[in-house]
N, C-alpha and C positions, 0 to 999 in steps of 0.2 A: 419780671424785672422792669422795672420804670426806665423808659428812654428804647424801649428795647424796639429794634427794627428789623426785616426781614426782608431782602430781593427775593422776586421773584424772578423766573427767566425762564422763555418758553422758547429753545433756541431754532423751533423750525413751528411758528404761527401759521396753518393754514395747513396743516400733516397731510386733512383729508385731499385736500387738490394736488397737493405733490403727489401723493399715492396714487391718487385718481387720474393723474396726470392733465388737470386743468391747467388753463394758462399760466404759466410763470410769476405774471402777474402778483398773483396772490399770495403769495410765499412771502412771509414776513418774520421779524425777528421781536420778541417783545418781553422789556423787562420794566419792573415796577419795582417800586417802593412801597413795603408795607409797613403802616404804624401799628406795632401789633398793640398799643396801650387806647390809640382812639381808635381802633376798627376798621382803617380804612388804610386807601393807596393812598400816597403824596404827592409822588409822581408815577409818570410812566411814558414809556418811549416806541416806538414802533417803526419798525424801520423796512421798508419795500425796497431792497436792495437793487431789483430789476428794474423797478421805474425811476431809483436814485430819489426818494422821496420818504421822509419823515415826518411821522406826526407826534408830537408830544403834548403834555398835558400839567400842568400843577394847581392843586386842591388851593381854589382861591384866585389861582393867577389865570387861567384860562387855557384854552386849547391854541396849538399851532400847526401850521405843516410846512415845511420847509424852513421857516422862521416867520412866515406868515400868520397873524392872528384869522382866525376860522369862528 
């Protein structure tokens, strides 16, 4: 289907440290956009809820964290 899109959402980033019970840290949340017609993500978001710290991304526009360019 042209135009056609797909989120992903991986609602616990980082399973194995939570399990493992690595530092808190690491436990992240992460959802994307996928263009399923060009192959790729658009964006995508990642969010470090313990450190209050987000990193995002968009195809072309560049990387950020916090609203910082990176």
């Amino acid at each position: 289907i042209a135009g056609h899109r797909m989120w992903i959402v991986d609602p616990l980033d980082g399973t194995a440290s939570f399990l493992f019970r690595f530092p808190p840290q690491l436990v992240s949340v992460l959802v994307a956009l996928y263009d399923c017609d060009a192959k790729h993500v658009t964006v995508a978001v990642e969010v470090f809820p313990v450190q209050k710290r987000a990193l995002y991304a968009v195809r072309g526009g560049g990387s950020f964290c916090n609203g910082q360019r990176v």
